[in-house]
C-alpha positions, -999 to 999 in steps of 0.1 A, spaced: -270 128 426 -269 151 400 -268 191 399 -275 192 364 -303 219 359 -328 213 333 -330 249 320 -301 267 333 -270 236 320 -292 220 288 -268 226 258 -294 213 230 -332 199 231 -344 177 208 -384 191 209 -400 221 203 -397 249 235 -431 245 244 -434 213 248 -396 212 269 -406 235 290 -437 218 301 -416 188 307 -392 203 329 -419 226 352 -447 249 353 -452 276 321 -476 302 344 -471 332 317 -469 326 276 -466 360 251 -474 346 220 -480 382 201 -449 393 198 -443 411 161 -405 397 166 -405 363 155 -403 351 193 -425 336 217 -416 339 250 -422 325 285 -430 325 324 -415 294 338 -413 277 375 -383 250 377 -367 237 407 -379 266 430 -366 292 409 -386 310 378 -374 322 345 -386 345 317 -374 321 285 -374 340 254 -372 316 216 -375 320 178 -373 300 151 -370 325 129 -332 330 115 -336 375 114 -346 371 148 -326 344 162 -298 368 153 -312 397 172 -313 374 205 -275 366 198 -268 404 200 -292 410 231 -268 381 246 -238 403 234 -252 438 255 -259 413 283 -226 401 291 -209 435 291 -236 460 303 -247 451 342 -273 472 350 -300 470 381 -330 478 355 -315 451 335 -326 411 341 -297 390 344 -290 366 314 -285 336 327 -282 308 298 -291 305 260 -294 267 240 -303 253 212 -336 236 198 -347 217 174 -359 245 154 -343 271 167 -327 288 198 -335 301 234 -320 326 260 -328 324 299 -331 355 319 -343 357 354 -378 366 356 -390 401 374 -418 409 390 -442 437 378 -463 449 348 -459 455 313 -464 493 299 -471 484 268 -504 505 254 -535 481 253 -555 481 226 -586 489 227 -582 511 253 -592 501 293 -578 504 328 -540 496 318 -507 495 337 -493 524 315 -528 547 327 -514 535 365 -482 546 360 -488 580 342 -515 586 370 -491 581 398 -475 611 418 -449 633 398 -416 619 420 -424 583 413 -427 588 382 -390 609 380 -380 584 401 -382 557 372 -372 580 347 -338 585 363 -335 549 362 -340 544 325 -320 574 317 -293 552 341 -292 528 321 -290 540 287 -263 557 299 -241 533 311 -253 514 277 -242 540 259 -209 543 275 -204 503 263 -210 519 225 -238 505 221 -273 525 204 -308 519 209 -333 511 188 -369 500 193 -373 513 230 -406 524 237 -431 517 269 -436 480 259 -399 475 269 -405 488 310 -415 466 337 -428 484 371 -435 470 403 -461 493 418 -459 476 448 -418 478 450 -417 511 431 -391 492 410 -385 492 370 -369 471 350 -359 472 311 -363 442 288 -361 435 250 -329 447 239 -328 426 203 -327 458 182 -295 474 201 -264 476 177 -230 477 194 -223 510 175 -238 541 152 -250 528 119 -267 543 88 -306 536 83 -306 512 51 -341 505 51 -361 536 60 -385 531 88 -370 508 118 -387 491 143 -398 511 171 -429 528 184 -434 560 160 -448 577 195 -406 577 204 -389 575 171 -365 604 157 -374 617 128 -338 600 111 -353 565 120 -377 568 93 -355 582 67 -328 560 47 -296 573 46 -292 587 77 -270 583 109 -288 570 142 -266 575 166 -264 588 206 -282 620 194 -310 595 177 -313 581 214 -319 614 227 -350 618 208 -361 586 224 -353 590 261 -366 630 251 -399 612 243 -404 584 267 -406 617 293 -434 630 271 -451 596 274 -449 590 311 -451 626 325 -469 640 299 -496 631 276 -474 619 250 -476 653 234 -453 682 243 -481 698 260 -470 717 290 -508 714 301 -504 679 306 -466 681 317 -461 668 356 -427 680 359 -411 717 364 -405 741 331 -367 733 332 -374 699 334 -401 705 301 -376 723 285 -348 696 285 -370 672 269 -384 698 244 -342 703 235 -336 666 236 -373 664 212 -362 685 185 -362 672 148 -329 690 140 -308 665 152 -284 695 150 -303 715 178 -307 681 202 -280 673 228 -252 655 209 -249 626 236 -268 609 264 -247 619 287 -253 653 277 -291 646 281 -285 630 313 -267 658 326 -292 682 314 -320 659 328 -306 660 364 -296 692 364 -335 704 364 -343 680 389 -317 699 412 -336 730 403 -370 715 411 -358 708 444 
């Protein structure tokens, strides 16, 4: 009897993803409106389920190859486990295990969405998952690597866990680099002002705009209102620092934002 797995051990298919997948088990989730050039799906095989992520599009398929690079050095709880990648007939696929939980991505137009649950949920839960993204970014960042393109769309929450996880991590270089194109991808709402400039560095103090303004987002009204704010001033005023357009006036690392970050939690308790 053989062990082979038809998702998990398949080297190269000879059909179109879709059509595979439905072969081998049960697609109970498809995300066809990605802006990336990938589809991606929910799959049940053997018992087990997968989130199977493909593109047929060469700029893309790229970008999945360096997700699979972070993946095999960064281990991270917030972080699905990459378990395979293959080849199609148009294209290529990666396999990660597939988490429970909802997307925070905005919904357009606006209604009841996970994101409005989550920013409407006490102040300590919310921390709570900050802490864990900040977590992560560090220990990225301690593998070299910088972020680009993370916004809310990229955080899975459990609300019935009270666990988070991280996803989509195609735009992450495994170093500083110099903006050659002017405006990156990303959500403008998180974006430093250097992502939208050619010429100029983004590096770990470009990532401390982001995790600065994913704080603004969740705890906040994605403004730096202190009306809105659910933290303490000193926590407020670590994420106005990390926030600033002089990239000159920001902390210099994420560690140093971390540091900061905690540091006013300590205070709040």
């Amino acid at each position: 009897m053989s062990n082979h797995h038809p998702l998990l051990d398949v080297e190269k298919i000879d059909t179109d993803i879709e059509s595979y997948l439905i072969d081998i088990g049960e697609i109970f989730r498809a995300f066809r409106d990605h802006d990336s050039g990938c589809i991606s799906f929910g799959v049940a095989i053997e018992g087990g389920r997968w989130f199977v992520k493909h593109s047929d599009v060469p700029i893309a398929i790229q970008r999945l190859r360096q997700a699979i690079h972070l993946n095999s050095i960064v281990r991270h709880k917030a972080l699905p486990r990459l378990r395979h990648s293959f080849e199609t007939d148009d294209g290529f696929s990666v396999v990660y295990d597939w988490v429970d939980g909802e997307c925070l991505r905005p919904a357009f137009p606006p209604e009841v969405h996970p994101r409005d649950r989550f920013r409407a949920l006490p102040s300590d839960e919310i921390i709570a998952a900050l802490d864990v993204i900040y977590d992560a970014h560090l220990l990225i960042a301690g593998h070299g690597f910088i972020a680009q393109d993370f916004y809310d769309g990229c955080i899975i929450y459990d609300f019935e866990k009270k666990t988070i996880h991280l996803c989509d991590f195609d735009h992450y270089h495994s170093g500083p680099f110099v903006n050659e194109v002017g405006r990156l991808f990303g959500s403008s709402r998180l974006m430093a002002p250097e992502e939208f400039q050619r010429g100029e560095q983004i590096d770990q103090t470009t990532n401390v705009f982001t995790l600065g303004r994913t704080a603004f987002v969740l705890l906040g009204d994605a403004t730096d209102s202190k009306a809105a704010w659910k933290g303490t001033d000193a926590m407020w005023s670590v994420v106005k620092k990390a926030t600033n357009a002089d990239r000159t006036l920001r902390h210099q690392s994420v560690r140093d934002f971390v540091e900061d970050w905690r540091s006013a939690i300590v205070i709040q308790q």
